[in-house]
Backbone as numpy.savetxt, mean C-alpha at the origin, in Angstrom:
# Nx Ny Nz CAx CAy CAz Cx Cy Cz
34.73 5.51 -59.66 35.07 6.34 -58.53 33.86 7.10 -58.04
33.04 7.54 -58.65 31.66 8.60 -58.48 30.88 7.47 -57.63
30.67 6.29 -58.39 29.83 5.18 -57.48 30.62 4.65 -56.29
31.50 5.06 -55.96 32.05 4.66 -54.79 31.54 5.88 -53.82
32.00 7.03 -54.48 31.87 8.54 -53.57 30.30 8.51 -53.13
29.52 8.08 -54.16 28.01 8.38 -53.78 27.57 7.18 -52.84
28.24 5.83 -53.07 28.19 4.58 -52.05 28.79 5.15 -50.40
29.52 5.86 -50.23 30.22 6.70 -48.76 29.09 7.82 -48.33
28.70 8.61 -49.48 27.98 9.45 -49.13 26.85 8.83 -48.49
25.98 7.74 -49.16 24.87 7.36 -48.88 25.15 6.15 -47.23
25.86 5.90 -47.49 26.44 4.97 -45.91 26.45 6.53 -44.76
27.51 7.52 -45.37 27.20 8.68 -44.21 25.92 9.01 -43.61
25.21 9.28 -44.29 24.18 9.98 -44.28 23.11 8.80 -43.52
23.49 8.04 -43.76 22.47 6.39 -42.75 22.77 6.92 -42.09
24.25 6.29 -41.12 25.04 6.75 -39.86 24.34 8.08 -39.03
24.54 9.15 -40.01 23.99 10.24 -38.95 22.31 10.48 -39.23
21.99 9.66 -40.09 20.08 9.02 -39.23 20.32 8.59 -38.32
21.00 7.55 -38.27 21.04 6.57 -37.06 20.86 7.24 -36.06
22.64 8.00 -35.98 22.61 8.88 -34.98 21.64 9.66 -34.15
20.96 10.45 -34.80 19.87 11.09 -34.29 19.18 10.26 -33.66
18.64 9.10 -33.50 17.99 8.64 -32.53 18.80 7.83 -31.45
19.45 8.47 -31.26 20.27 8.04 -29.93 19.90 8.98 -28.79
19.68 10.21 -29.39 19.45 11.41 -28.29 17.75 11.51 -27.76
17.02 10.65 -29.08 15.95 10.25 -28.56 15.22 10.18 -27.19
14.57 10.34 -26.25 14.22 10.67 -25.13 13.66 8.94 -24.37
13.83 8.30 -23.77 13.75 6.89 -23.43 12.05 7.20 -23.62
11.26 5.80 -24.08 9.62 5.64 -23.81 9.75 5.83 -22.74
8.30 6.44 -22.14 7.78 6.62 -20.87 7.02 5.92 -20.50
7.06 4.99 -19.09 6.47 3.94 -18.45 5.27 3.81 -17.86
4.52 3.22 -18.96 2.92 3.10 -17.95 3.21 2.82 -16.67
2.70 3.83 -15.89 2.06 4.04 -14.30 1.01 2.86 -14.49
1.83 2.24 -12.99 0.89 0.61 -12.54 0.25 2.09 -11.69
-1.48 1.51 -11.34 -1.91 2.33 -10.52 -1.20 1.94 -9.11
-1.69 2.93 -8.28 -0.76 2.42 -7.21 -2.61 2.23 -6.19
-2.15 1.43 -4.91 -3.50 1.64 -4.23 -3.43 2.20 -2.63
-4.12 2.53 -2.06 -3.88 2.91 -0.74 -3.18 1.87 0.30
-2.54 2.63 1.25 -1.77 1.93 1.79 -2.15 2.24 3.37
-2.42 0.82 4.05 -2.71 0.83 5.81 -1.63 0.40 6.43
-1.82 0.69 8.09 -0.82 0.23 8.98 -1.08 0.51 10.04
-0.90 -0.45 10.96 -0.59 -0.29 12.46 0.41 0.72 13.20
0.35 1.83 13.69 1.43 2.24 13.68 1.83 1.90 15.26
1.20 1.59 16.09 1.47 1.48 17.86 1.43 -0.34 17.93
1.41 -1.16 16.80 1.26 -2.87 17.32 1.91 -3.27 16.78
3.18 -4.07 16.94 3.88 -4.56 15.80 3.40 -6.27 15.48
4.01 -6.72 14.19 3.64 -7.89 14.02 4.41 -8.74 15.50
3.73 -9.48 15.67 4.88 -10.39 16.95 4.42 -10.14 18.27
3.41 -9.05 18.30 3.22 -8.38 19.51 2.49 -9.37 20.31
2.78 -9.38 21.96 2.31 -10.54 23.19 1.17 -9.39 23.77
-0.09 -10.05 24.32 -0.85 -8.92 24.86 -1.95 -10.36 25.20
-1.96 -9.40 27.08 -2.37 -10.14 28.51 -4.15 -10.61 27.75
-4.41 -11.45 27.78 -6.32 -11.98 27.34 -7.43 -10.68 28.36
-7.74 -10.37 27.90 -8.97 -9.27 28.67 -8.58 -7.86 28.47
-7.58 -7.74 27.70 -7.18 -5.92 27.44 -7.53 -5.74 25.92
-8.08 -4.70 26.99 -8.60 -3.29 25.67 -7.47 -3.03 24.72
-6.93 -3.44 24.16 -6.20 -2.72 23.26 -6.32 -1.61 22.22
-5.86 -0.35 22.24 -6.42 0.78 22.01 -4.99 0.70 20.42
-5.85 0.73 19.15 -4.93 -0.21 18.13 -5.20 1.86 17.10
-3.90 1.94 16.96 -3.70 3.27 16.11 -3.46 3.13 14.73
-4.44 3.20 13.91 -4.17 2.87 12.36 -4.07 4.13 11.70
-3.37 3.93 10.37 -3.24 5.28 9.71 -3.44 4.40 8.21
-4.28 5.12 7.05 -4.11 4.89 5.97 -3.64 5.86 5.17
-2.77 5.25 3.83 -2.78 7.35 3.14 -3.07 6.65 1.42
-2.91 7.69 0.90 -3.38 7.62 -0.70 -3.40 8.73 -0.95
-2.62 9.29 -1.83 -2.26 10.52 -2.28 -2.44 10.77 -3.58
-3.53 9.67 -4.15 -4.17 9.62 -5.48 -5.46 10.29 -5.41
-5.91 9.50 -4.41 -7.05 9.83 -4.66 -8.00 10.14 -2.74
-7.33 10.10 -2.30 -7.77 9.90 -0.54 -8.18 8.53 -0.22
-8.07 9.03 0.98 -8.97 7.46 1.46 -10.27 8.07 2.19
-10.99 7.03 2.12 -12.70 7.29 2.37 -12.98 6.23 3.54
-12.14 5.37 3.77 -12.39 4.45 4.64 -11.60 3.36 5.54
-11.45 2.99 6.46 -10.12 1.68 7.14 -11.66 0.62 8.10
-10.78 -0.22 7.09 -11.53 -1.79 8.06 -10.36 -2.58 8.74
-11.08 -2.87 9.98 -10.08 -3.95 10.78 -10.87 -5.17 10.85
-9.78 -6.01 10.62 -10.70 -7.58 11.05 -9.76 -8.50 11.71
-10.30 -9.32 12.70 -9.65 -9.72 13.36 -9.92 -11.43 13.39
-8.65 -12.28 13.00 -8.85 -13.59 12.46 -9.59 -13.41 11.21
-9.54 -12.46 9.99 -10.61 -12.53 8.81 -11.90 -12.84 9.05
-12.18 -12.31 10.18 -13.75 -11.76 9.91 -13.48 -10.29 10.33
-15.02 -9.46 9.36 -14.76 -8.00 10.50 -15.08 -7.28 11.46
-14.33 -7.04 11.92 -14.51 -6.82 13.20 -14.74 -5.19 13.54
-14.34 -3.97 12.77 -15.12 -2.62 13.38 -14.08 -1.91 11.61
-14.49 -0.32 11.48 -14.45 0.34 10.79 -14.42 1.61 10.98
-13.77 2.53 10.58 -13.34 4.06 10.55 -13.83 4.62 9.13
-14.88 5.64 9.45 -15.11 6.18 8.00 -14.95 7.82 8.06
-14.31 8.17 7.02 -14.52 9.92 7.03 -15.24 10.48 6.30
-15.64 11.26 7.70 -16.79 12.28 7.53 -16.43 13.38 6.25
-17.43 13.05 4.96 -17.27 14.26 4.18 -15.97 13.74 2.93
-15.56 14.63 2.28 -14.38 14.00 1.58 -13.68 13.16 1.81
-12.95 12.48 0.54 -11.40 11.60 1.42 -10.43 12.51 1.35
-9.99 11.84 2.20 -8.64 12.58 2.78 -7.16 11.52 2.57
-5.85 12.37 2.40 -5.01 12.08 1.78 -4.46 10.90 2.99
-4.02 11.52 4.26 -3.92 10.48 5.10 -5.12 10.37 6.54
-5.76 9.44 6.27 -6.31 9.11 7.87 -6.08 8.19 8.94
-6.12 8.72 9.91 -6.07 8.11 11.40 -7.01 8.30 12.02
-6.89 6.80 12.80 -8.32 6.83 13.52 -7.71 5.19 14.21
-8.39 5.89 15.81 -8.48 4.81 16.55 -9.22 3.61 17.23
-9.14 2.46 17.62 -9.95 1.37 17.33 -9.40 0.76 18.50
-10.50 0.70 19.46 -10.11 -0.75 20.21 -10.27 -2.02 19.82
-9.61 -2.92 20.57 -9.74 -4.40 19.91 -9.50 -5.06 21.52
-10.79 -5.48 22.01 -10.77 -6.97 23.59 -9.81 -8.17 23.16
-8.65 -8.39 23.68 -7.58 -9.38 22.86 -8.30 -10.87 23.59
-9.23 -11.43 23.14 -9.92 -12.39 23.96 -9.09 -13.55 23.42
-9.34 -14.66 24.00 -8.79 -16.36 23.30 -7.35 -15.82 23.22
-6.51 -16.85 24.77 -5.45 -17.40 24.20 -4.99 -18.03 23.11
-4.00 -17.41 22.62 -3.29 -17.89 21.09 -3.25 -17.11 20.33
-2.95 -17.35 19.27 -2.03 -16.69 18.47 -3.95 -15.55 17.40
-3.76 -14.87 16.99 -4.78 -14.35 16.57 -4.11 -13.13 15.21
-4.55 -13.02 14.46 -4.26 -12.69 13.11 -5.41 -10.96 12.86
-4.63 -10.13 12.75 -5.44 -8.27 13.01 -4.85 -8.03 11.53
-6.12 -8.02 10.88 -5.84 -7.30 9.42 -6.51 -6.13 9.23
-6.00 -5.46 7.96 -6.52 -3.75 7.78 -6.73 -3.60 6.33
-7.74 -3.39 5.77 -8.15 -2.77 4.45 -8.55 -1.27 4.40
-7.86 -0.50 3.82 -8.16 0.99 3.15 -9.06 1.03 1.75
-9.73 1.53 2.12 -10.45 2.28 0.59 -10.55 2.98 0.11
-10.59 3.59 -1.06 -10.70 4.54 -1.83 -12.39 5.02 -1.95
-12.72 6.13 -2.10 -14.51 6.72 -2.30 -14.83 5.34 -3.26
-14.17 5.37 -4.60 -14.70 4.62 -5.66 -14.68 3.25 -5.15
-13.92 2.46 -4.21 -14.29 1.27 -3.77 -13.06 0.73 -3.92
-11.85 1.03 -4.41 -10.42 0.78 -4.52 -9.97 0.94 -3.20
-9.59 -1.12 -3.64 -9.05 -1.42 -1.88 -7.70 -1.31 -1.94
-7.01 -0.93 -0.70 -5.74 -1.89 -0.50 -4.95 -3.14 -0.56
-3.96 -3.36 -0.58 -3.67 -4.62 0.00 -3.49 -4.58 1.26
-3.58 -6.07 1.81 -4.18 -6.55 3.25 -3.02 -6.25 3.83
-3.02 -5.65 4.97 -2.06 -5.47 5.95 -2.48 -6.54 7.32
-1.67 -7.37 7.46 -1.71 -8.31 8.28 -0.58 -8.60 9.29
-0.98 -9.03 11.09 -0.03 -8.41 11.97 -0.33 -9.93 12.79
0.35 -11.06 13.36 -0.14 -11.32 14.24 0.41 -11.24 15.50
-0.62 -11.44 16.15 -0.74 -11.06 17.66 -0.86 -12.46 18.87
0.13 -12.74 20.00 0.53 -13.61 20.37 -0.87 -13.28 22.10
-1.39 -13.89 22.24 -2.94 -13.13 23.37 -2.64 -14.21 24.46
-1.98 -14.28 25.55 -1.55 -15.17 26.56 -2.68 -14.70 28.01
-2.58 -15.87 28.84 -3.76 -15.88 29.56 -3.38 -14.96 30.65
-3.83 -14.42 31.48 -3.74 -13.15 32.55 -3.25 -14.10 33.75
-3.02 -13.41 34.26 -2.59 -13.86 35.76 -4.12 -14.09 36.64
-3.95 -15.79 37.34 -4.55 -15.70 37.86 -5.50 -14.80 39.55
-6.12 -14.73 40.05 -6.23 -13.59 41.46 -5.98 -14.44 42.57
């Protein structure tokens, strides 16, 4: 009977080990870094625009890690012009950029953000439908 009582006791006493780690606090999840983030905010993907206009193209990047230090535009993947800030980075920047919508057809406007340290974005990519003007 004693080796039974002390066999219950010792099963109890597991149980409320056990127990206690139930209230345990969940592991905490390595942080993927995150990276800056660009965008068009005035062109949407899909957008039609006449061959010979200025297009006056409104980008904004943000990063709330670490700022951003820089926005590249390129147009068909090559590049084509750049926004840099003066002095620190900053959490969100804007800055405006013309772009001559030359060559009928279809044409491809991408955007890279950077970080001071050289931490890019991912590519923000829009295309753009560039139809021929009316003739005079």
């Amino acid at each position: 009977m004693i080796r039974r009582a002390h066999f219950v006791l010792a099963l109890l006493i597991a149980l409320l080990c056990a127990a206690c780690n139930l209230n345990a606090p969940p592991p905490t999840p390595v942080p993927t870094p995150d990276v800056p983030r660009a965008y068009f905010n005035n062109l949407e993907n899909g957008a039609i625009v006449t061959e010979g206009t200025d297009v006056q193209l409104d980008i904004v990047a943000q990063d709330e890690t670490a700022g951003v230090a820089k926005i590249e535009l390129y147009v068909d993947g090559e590049f084509y012009n750049e926004g840099v800030v003066a002095g620190e980075p900053v959490p969100i920047f804007r800055v405006t950029m013309n772009w001559l919508a030359a060559g009928a057809g279809r044409h491809t406007l991408g955007l890279l953000a950077y970080r001071a340290d050289g931490t890019a974005s991912d590519d923000t990519l829009i295309a753009v439908e560039v139809v021929a003007g009316a003739e005079p």
